[in-house]
C-alpha positions in Angstrom: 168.2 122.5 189.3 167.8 124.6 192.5 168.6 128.6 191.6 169.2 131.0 193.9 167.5 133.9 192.6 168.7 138.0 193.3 166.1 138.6 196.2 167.6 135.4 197.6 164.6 132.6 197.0 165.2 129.7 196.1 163.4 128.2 192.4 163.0 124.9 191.6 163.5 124.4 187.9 164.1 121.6 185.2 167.6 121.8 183.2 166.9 123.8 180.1 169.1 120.9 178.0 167.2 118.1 180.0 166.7 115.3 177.7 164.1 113.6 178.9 161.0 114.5 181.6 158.3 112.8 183.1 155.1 113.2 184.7 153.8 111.1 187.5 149.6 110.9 187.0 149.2 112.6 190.4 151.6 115.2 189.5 151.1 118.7 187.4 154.9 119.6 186.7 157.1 117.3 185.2 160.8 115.8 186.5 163.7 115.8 184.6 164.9 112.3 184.3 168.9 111.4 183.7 168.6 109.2 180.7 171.8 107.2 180.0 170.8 103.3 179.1 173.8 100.9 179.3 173.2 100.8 175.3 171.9 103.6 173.8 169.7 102.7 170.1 172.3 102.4 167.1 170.8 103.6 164.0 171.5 100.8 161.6 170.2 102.6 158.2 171.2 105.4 156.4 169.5 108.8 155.8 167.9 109.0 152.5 169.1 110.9 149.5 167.8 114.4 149.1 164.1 114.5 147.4 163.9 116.3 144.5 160.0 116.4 145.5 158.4 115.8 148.2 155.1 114.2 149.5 154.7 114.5 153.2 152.4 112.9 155.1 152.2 115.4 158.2 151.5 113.3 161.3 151.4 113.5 165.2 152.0 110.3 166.9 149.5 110.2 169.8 146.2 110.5 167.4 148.0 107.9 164.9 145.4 105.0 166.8 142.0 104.4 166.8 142.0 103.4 170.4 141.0 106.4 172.9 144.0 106.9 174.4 147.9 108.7 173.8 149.2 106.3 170.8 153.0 105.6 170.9 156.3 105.4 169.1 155.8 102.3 168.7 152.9 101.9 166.9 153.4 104.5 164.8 157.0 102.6 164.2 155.4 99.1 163.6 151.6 100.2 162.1 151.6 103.4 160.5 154.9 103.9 159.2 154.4 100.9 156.6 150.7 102.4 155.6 152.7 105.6 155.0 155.0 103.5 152.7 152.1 101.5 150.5 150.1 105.0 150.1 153.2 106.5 147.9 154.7 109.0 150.7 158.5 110.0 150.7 158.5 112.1 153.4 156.7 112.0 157.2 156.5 115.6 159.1 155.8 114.8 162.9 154.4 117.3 164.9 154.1 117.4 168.7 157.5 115.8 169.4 159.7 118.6 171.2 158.1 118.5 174.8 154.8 120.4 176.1 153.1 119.9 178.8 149.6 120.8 177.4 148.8 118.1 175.5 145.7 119.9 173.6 148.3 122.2 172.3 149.4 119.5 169.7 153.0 120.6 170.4 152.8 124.4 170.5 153.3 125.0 173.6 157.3 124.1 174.4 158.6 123.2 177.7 161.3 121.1 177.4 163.0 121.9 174.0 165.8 119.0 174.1 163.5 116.6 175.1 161.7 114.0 172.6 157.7 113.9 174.6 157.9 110.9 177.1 153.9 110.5 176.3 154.7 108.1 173.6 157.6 106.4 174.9 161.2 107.0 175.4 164.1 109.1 173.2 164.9 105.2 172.2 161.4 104.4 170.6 161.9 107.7 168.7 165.2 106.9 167.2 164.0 103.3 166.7 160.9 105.2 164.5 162.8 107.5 162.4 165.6 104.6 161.5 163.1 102.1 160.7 161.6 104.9 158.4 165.0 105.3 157.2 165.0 101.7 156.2 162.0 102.6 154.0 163.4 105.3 151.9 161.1 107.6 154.2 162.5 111.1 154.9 161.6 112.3 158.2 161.0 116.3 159.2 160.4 117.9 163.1 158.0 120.7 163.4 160.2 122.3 165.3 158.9 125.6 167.3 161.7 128.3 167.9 159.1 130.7 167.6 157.6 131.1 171.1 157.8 129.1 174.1 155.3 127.8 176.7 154.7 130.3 180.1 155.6 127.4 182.4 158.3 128.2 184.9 158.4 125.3 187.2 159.1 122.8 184.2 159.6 125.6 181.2 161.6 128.2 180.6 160.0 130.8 181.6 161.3 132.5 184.5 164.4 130.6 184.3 166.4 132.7 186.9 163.8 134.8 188.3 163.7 137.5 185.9 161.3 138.1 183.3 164.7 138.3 181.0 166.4 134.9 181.0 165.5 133.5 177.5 163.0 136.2 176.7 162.3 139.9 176.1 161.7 141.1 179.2 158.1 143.0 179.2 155.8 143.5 176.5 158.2 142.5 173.5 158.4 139.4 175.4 154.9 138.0 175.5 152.7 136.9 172.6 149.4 138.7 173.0 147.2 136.2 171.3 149.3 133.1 172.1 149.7 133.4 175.7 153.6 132.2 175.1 157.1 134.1 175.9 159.1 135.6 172.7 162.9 134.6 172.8 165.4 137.4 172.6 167.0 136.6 169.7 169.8 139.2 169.7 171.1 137.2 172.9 174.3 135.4 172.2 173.3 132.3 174.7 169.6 132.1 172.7 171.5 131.7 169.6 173.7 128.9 171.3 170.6 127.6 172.9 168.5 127.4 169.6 171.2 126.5 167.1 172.7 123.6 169.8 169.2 122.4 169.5 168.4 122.0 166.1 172.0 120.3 165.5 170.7 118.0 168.5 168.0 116.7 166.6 169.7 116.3 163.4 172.6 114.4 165.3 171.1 113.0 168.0 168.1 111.6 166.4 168.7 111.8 162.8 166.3 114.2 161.7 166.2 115.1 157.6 165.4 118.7 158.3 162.9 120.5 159.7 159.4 122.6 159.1 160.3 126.0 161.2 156.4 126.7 162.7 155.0 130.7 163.4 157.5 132.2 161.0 155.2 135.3 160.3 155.2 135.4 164.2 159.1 135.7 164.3 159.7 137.8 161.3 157.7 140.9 162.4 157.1 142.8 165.3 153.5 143.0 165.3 153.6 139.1 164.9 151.4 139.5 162.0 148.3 140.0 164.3 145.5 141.8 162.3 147.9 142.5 159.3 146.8 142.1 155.7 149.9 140.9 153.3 148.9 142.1 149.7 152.4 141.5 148.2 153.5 145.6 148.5 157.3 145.1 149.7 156.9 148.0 151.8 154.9 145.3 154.2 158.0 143.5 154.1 161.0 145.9 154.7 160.5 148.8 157.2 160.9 148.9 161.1 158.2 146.7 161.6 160.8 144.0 160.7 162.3 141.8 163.7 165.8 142.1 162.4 167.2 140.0 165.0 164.5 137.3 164.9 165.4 137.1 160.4 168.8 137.0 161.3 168.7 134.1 163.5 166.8 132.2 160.8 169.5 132.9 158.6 172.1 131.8 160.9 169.9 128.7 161.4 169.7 127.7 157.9 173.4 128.8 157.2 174.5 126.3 160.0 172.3 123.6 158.9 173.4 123.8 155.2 177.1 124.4 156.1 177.1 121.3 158.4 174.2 118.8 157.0 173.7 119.9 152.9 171.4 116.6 153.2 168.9 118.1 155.6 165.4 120.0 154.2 164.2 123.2 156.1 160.6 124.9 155.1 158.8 127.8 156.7 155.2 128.4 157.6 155.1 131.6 156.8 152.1 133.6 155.8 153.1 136.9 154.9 154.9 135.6 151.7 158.5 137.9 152.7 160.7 137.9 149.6 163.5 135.9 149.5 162.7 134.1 152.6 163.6 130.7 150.8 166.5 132.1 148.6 170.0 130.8 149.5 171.8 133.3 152.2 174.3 134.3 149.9 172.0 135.7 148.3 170.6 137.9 151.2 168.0 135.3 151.1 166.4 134.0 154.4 168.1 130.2 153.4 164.6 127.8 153.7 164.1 125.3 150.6 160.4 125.5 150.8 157.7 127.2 152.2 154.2 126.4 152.7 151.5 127.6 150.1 149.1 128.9 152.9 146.7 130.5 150.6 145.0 127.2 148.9 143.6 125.9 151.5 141.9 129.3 152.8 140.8 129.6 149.2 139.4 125.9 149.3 137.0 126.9 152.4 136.2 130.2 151.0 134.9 128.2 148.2 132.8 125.5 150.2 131.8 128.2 152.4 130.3 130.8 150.2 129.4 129.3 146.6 127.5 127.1 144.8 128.8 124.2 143.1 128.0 125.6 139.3 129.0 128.9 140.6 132.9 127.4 141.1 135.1 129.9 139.0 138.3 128.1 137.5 140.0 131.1 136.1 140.3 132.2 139.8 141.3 128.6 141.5 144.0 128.3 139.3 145.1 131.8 139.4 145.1 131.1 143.5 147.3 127.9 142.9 149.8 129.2 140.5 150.5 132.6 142.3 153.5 131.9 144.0 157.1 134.3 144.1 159.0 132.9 141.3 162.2 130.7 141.8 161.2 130.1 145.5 159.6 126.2 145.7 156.7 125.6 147.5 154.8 123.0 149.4 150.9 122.7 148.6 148.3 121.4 150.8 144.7 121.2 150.7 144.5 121.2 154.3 146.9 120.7 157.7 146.8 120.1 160.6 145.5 124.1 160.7 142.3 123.1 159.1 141.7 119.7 160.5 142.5 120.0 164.1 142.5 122.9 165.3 139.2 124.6 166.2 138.2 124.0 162.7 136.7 121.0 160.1 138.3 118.4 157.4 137.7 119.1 154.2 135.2 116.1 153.9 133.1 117.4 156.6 132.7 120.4 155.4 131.5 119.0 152.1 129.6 116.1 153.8 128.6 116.9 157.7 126.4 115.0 159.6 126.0 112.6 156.7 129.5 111.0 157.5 128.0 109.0 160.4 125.3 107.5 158.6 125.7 106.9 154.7 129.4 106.3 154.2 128.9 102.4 153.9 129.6 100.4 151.1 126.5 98.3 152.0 124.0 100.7 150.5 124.5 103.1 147.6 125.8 106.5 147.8 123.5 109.2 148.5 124.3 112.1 146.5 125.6 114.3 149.5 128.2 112.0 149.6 128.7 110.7 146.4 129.4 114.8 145.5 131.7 115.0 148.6 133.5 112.3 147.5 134.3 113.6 144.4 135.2 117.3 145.0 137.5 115.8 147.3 139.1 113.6 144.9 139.0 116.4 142.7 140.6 119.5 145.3 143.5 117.1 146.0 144.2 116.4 142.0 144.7 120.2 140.9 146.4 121.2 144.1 148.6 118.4 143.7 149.3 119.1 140.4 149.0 123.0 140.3 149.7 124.1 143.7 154.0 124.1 144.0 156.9 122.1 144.0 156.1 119.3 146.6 152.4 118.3 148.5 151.7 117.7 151.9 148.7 115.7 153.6 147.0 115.6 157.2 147.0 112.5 158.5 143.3 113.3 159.9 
């Protein structure tokens, strides 16, 4: 798309509804591609029922290999996705689909929001993924990121007409200080169009069960939640700190999706723990089904970190596990992709470390560092699993 901006340049830019972009290796932007096959993929099965409880495996498609390179649809479609089945999972979360152009940003970084990432293959091999999960009784979420949007301008948003304005608040409401990323102006009526046409894209389109809404805290507040303690006082919840337009668009996004798929699952990361944030909307509620107990697995590290085993208190785990706003379900986790990816360590390296590369074998017995980490392991999952909320989500790391 070639823009002619007010001083009179001309920009260069990729459609913001562009379904599918590409990179040539000796290129840094990427080029929208028309995708229209002679036959598009059919989706022979149905969406599964509704799960009264949920056990997600959370996954991201290009790490789903042991080979040292970007892993595809495909193999996710024909070798993990049956894995996920035998282990006693309902429910697959994929992160990393909507299209970014830094790959180290495991999908947090949006360019191209319409477009499923060509890395792994094309908009085809996706659909082909999700129906064959379909086939398995597997309910499928996006991570999808209407929080923030990458700084690109030659193949993101950013800059979209030339002004600072386009999809985002124009100065410093309009940049995420510790994210580097552009904040979308949610009180404009094309945003709303633009974010709500795109969720119903993915539900339509590519038959999405719901979706797991990423940076709520980010959106819900205007100081993004940046060096803010939430101690459960309501007056850190209601006041002027409050992005009134940004909780109203998640309203009006769960309001559409319930009105026009009932089916389809939404949760929110949010770490703040905002009232009401997954009561229905006619209830003045925010409208999610779930959010994500973010406090157990801070609390599991805390515990690794600073005491000894004998020194474990259960009084306190549980209370951690069971303190949750009542009526409003909630997804435990022992750790996400937060913990295991990103600038941080898996659970069974913090318990086991360097001994991971040279005692885990079942040709020699277990030495006690890891027969203990093995254990404790066992034994976090087990009471957060059974303790922690309504439904339970895994890493696939």
């Amino acid at each position: 798309v070639v823009i002619r901006a007010q001083n009179g340049a001309l920009l260069y830019r990729i459609s913001p509804w562009a379904r599918y972009v590409v990179r040539d290796e000796d290129k840094v932007n990427y080029d929208w591609v028309h995708w229209n096959p002679p036959q598009s993929y059919i989706h022979k099965n149905p969406s599964p029922k509704r799960l009264k409880s949920l056990r997600i495996y959370e996954s991201h498609v290009g790490i789903a290999s042991p080979e040292g390179k970007v892993a595809s649809y495909k193999n996710f479609t024909y070798n993990v996705l049956p894995r996920i089945k035998d282990l006693g999972y309902n429910c697959v979360q994929l992160m990393a689909i909507m299209e970014h152009a830094y790959y180290a940003s495991f999908g947090y970084q949006i360019t191209s929001f319409f477009a499923a990432s060509s890395r792994y293959g094309t908009p085809d091999d996706l659909k082909e993924m999700i129906d064959v999960a379909h086939s398995m009784g597997i309910t499928v979420l996006l991570d999808v990121v209407h929080s923030h949007a990458s700084k690109n301008s030659e193949d993101g948003l950013n800059q979209f007409d030339g002004t600072d304005s386009c999809f985002f608040h124009s100065g410093y409401r309009g940049n995420h200080q510790l994210w580097d990323s552009r904040l979308f102006d949610y009180a404009n009526w094309e945003v709303l169009r633009f974010l709500l046409s795109n969720l119903r894209m993915w539900i339509e389109d590519y038959r999405f069960d719901g979706f797991r809404f990423d940076g709520v805290t980010s959106m819900l507040y205007h100081h993004h939640g940046i060096g803010t303690g939430f101690s459960g006082d309501y007056n850190e919840y209601f006041g002027l700190h409050v992005d009134e337009d940004a909780l109203c668009y998640l309203m009006l996004a769960n309001h559409m999706i319930n009105t026009l798929h009932p089916e389809c699952i939404t949760i929110a990361e949010d770490v703040s723990g905002m009232p009401a944030l997954c009561r229905p909307v006619a209830e003045g509620g925010g409208g999610f089904d779930y959010r994500l107990a973010m406090a157990i697995p801070d609390k599991w590290i805390q515990i690794i970190k600073e005491l000894k085993d004998e020194d474990w208190n259960m009084g306190n785990i549980v209370h951690t596990l069971t303190n949750r706003r009542h009526e409003e379900k909630y997804i435990a986790y022992a750790e996400s992709h937060d913990q295991a990816l990103v600038g941080d360590k898996t659970l069974a390296f913090r318990l086991m470390d360097a001994e991971m590369y040279t005692n885990m074998s079942v040709l020699m017995p277990l030495t006690p560092v890891i027969d203990r980490g093995i254990q404790l392991h066992k034994m976090i999952r087990l009471i957060t699993h059974a303790l922690g909320g309504e439904s339970y989500l895994n890493f696939m790391g």
